[in-house]
N, C-alpha and C positions, 0 to 999 in steps of 0.2 A: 483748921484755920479757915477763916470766913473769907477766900480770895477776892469776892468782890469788894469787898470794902479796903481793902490794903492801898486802895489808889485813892482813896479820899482825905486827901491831906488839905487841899487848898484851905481848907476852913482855919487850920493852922498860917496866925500869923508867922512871917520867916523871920529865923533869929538876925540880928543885923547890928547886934555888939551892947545894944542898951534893953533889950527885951527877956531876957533869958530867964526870969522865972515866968514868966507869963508864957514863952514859946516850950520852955521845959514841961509843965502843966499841963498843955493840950498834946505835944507830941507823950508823953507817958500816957496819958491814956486812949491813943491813939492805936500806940502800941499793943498796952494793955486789950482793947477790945480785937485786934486781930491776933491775940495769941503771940507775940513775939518779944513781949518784955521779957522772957526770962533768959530767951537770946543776950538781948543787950544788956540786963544785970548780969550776964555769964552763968547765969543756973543750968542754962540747956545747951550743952557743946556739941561739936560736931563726934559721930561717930566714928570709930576706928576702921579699916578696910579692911573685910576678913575673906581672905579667901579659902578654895575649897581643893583639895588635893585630886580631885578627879578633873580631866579634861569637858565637863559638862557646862565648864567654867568658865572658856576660851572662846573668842569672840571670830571672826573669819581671818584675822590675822595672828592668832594664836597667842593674844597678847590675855594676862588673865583679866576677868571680872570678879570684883566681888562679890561673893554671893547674898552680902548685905546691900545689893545696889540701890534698891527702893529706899531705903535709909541714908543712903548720899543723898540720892535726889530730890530725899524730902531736906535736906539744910539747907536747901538753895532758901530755904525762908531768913539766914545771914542775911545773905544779897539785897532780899527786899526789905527787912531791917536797916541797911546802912543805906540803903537807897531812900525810904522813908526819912532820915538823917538828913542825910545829904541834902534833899529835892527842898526842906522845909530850913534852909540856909539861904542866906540873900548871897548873890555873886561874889563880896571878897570873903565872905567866910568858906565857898566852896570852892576856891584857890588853895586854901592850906596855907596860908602864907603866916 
């Protein structure tokens, strides 16, 4: 996933109740080009947490880690998926109301 370009949204008009095929258009393949549309079509979910029965596993408080951890930290690409979302929302669409 090409991380610099995940922050160039502004070129996306923000959706603002009467826009929506026009802001749908540019945010897909916005998406699209930084790898994370199949995030938001739900093709690509987040990984289960597996852990590993040996203490090699355990962190300084003996809590366990998963030994898939690099694969949690790679789904933070969710996050910037609905942030993407979100940010290309005019203020009463990003209330939720």
């Amino acid at each position: 996933m090409d991380l610099s370009r995940r922050l160039e949204i502004k070129h996306i008009d923000k959706f603002d109740g009467t826009n929506y095929q026009q802001w749908k258009h540019g945010l897909l393949m916005e998406l699209e080009l930084v790898e994370l549309l199949d995030i938001v079509e739900g093709y690509e979910q987040c990984p289960d947490e597996m852990f590993a029965d040996d203490a090699n596993f355990e962190d300084e408080n003996n809590y366990p880690i998963p030994k898939n951890i690099g694969a949690l930290k790679e789904w933070r690409k969710n996050c910037i998926a609905r942030a993407m979302i979100y940010h290309t929302n005019d203020k009463e669409r990003q209330k939720g109301e």
